[in-house]
N, C-alpha and C positions, 0 to 999 in steps of 0.2 A: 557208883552212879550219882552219887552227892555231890560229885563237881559241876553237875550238867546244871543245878538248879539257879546259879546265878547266871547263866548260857543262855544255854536250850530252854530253864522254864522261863527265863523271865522274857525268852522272846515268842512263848505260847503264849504268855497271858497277854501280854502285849497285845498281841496279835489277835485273840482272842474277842479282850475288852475295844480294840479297833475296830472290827469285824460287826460288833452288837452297837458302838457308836453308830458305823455307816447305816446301821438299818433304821437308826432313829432319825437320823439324817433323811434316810429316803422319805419315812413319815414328814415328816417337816416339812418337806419342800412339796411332796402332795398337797397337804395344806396350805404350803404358799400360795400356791399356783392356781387350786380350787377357791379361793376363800379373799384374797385380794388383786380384783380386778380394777381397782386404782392407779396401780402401781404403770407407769410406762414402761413401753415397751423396751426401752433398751436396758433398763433396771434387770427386768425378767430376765432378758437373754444374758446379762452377769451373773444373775441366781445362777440359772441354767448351767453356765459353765462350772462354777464352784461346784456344783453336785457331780457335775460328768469330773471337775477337777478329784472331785472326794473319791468317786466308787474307780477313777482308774490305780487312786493312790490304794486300796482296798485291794485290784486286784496287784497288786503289788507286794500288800503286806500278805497274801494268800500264796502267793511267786513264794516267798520267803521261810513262809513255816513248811510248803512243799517241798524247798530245797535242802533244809535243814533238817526236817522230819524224816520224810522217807526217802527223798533220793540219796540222801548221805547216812541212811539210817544206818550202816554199819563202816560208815568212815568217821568217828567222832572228832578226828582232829579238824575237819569241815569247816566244825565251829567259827575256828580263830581266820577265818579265812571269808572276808566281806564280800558278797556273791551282789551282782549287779544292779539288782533292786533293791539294795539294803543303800545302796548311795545315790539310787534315783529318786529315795522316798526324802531326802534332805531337800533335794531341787526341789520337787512337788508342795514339801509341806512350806518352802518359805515363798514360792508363787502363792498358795491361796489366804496364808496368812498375810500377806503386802497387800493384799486387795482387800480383803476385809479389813485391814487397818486404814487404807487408802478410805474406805468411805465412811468408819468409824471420823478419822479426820474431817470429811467433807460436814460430818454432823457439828460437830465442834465448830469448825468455821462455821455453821450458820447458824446455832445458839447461841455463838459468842458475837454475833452482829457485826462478824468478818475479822476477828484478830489473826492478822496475819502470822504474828510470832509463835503462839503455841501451834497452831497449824504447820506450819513450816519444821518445825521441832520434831513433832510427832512423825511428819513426810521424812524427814531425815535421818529421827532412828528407824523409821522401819524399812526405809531405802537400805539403810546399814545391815538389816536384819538380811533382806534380799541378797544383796550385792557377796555377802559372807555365805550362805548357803548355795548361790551359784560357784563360788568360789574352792568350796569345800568340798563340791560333789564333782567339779572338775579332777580338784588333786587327789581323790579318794579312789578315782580308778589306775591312780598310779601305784597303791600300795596293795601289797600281797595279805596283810595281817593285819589283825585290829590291835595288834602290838605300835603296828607302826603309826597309831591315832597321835602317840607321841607329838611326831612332825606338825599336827594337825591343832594340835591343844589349844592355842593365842585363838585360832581361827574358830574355834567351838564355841571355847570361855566369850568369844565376843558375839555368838551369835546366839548363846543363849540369853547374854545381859544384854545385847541389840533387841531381841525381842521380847524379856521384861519388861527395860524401863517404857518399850514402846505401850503393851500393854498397860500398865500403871499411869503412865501421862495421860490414855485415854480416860479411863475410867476417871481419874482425878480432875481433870477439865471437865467431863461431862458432866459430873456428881456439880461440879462447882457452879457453872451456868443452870443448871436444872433449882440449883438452891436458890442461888437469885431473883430466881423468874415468879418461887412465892409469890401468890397474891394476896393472899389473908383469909382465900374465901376457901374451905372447908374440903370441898369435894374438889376445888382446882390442886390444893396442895396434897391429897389425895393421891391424886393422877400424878403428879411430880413426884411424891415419893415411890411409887413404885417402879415409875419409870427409872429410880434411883437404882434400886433395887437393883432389876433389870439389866441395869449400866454395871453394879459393883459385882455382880455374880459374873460378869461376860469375864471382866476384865480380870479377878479374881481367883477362878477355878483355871484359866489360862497359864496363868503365875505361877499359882502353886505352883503345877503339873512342870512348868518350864524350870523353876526350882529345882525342885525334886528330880528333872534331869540334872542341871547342872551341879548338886550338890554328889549325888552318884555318881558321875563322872570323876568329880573334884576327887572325890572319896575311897573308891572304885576303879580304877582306869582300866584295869585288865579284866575286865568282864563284861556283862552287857544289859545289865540292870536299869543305866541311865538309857541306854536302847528300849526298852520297856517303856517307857516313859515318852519317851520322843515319837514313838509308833502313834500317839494319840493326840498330838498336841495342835494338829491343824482338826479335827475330828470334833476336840471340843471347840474349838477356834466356830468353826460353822453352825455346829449344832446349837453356841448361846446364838450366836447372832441371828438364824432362823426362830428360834424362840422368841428374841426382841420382835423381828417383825412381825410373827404371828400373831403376838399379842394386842397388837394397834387397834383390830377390830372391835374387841373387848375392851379398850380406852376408848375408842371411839361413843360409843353404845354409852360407857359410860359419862363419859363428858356431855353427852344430847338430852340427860335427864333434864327435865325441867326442875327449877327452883321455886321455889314457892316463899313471896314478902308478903307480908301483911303491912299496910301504909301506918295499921292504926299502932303500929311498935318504932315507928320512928319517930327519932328524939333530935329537934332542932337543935335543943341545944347545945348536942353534943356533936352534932355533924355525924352523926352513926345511924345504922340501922340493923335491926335485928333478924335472921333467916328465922322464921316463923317456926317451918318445919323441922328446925337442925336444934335450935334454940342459940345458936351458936353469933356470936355480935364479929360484924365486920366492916373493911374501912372501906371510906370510900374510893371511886376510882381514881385516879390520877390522871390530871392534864395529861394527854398525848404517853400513856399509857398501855403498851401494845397487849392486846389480848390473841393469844395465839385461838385459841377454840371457845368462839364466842356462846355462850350456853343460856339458851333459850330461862326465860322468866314469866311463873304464872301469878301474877297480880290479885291477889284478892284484899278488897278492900271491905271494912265496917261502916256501921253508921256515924257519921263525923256530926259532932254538933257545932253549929256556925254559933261561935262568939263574937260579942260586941261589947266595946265597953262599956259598964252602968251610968248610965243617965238618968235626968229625972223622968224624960220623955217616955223610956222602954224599960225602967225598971222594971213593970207588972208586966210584962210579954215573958214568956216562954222561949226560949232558945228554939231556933228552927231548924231541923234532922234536915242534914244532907244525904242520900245514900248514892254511893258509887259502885256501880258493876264492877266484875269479875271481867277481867283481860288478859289473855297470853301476847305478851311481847316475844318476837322469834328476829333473828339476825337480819336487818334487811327490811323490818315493816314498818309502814307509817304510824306515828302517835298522833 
């Protein structure tokens, strides 16, 4: 029974580790759905679909361990024999991975303030990625064996490196405009770095996993290891991407903190000023400067002493205290 582990276990666990993805999936998209009411409506009903795309792909990979497990539980040659949702899960997983590249892309184009070229790039490998997994799950009901994956090999090899490099160009464009958009100021580059973060784990823990099939495959042909592998790959595909937007809330919140200057720590003559509360020195803004999430400012000022030059006239005078209230500037109010 030691031949069944590179088979039959590796499409338990598979199937398995799929099965506890979709439930986290299900969590996620509750959260979506409860938690941001911003979002328009036709956004949702994409959610929507993705999730109903994920749990039909679930009862699928459920189709698969039932057919394997116990309908054929005393036919093992079964195995080598790809049963109808084992090449319907191809189609599936490269529809909701296109779509979640599709608006990974859309972000790209509007961070990068509309470059068409890696936009278009991006649309094009993962068009490739689609156009190879419909293609594959058409010819795959034409073979009897996972022998004859042979015939299939060009057309794998390029949908698993169709949806790498597609992965990898995302993340590397977005990591790249997100670096840009630094402003100097403390808690803005804060919010940019994790939003990094964020971007490099989606794109990332996708890779590997797509790797890892294609190197099994490569490695492997005659078993079903790299299958193991590919059972999960639209599963985490969802699950970072629901993550990303779950977490906007919690960026939000944080970007709304107020910042606290103090007048009496700025230095003319450097053109600087000092975050009071941070301790932290920052530049100033820039002419025509876009500030995506404008973040409210609480002004507290000290007592200024009004100087004059020394003359004869006011030499023996006393400099006269100026004192300035305490103001919150908010996005929007008159000064």
């Amino acid at each position: 029974m030691a031949g069944f582990d590179n088979t039959l276990g590796a499409l338990l666990v598979g199937g398995l580790v799929a099965m506890a993805l979709w439930g986290i999936t299900c969590v996620q998209g509750y959260t979506f759905f409860t938690t941001n009411q911003r979002d328009r409506v036709a956004f949702k009903v994409l959610i929507a679909f993705l999730i109903i795309l994920d749990t039909f792909d679930s009862v699928l990979n459920g189709h698969i361990l039932y057919f394997y497990l116990v309908k054929n539980y005393l036919n093992p040659l079964a195995v080598y024999a790809p049963t109808w949702s084992v090449i319907l899960h191809v189609a599936i997983t490269s529809i909701s991975d296109f779509i979640i590249r599709s608006m990974f892309a859309r972000r790209v184009y509007r961070l990068s303030s509309g470059n068409k070229l890696i936009t278009l790039w991006i649309a094009a490998v993962s068009a490739t990625d689609l156009v190879c997994g419909i293609v594959i799950t058409a010819k795959a009901f034409g073979i009897s064996s996972y022998l004859e994956l042979d015939t299939l090999s060009a057309l794998l090899y390029l949908n698993f490196a169709a949806g790498t490099t597609s992965d990898l160009s995302v993340a590397l464009a977005l990591c790249y405009y997100l670096y840009t958009s630094r402003t100097g100021f403390q808690r803005t580059d804060s919010l940019i770095t994790i939003l990094m973060a964020y971007t490099v784990n989606t794109g990332l823990v996708v890779a590997i996993d797509a790797v890892l099939g294609i190197l099994t495959y490569a490695v492997m042909p005659h078993n079903l290891i790299f299958l193991g592998f590919y059972l999960l790959l639209s599963k985490l595909y969802l699950n970072s991407y629901l993550a990303s937007l779950n977490a906007r809330q919690g960026l939000r919140e944080m970007s709304n903190q107020p910042v606290s200057i103090q007048f009496t720590n700025f230095a003319q003559s450097s053109g600087r000023f000092t975050n009071a509360s941070e301790g932290e020195e920052s530049r100033p803004t820039e002419l025509g400067e876009k500030r995506s999430h404008p973040t409210a400012l609480s002004l507290e000022t000290g007592n200024l002493q009004k100087r004059s030059q020394p003359d004869s006239s006011s030499s023996s005078n006393p400099p006269t205290p100026i004192t300035a209230t305490t103001a919150t500037l908010t996005p929007g109010s008159a000064v």
